[in-house]
N, C-alpha and C positions, 0 to 999 in steps of 0.2 A: 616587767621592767623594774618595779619595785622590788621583787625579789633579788635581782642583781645588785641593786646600789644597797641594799642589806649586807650580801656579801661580801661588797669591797668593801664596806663601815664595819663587818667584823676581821677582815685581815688588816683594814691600816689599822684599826684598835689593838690585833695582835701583836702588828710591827713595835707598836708604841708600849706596848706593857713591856715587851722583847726587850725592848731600847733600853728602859726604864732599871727592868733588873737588871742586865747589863752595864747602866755607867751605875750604879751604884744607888740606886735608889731607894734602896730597902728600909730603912729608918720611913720615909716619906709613905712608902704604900703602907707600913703598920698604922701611920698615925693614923692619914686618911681612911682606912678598914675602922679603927676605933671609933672616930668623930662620928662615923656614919650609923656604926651598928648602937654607939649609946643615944644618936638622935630617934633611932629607930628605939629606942626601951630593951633590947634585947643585950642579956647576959650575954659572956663571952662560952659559955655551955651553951643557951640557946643556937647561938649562932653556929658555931660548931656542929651540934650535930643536926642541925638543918643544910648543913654545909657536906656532912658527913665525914667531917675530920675531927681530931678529938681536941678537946678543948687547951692542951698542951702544945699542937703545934699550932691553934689558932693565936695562943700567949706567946710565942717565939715570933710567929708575923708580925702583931702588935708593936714588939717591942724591939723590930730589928736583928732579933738574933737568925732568922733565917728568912730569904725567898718560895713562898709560893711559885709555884708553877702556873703558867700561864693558864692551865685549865683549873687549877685551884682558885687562881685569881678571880675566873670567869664565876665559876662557880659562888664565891665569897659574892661576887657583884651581883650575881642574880637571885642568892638569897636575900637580899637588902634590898632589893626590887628597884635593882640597878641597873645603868648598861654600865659597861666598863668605860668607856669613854667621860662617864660623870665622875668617875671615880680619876681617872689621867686628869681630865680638867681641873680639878678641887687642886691637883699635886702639881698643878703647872702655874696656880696662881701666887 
């Protein structure tokens, strides 16, 4: 049972990150990624390649110039020892 309400909490998360870059949220998901990964102490190279992406398109997230992908997002989240849902919430307040 708990495995199932796991995965409706990972598809409405999905719908919601979906939504998110979709109406234009991009500015929002960079800053949020930032707040988090310098609470955590981790360089923007740390986080990158723990993330496995290069620390160029982690600085374009950051600052708006482009969307993550929804598995890149996941990924960004669960290097930070995130759910994505903490991450929508921080950008919903």
């Amino acid at each position: 049972m708990l495995e199932t309400f796991d995965m409706f909490d990972k598809i409405e998360a999905y719908r919601k990150i979906k939504s998110i870059i979709v109406m234009g949220g991009i500015m929002q998901i960079g800053k949020v990624i930032r707040e988090f990964r310098q609470s955590n102490g981790l360089s923007q190279r740390q986080l990158a390649k723990n993330v496995g992406i290069s620390n160029t398109y982690l600085s374009d997230i950051e600052n708006g110039r482009t969307t993550p992908s929804v598995k890149t997002f996941a990924k960004i989240a669960r290097a930070l020892t995130l759910d994505c849902n903490e991450i929508i919430y921080k950008m919903e307040l």
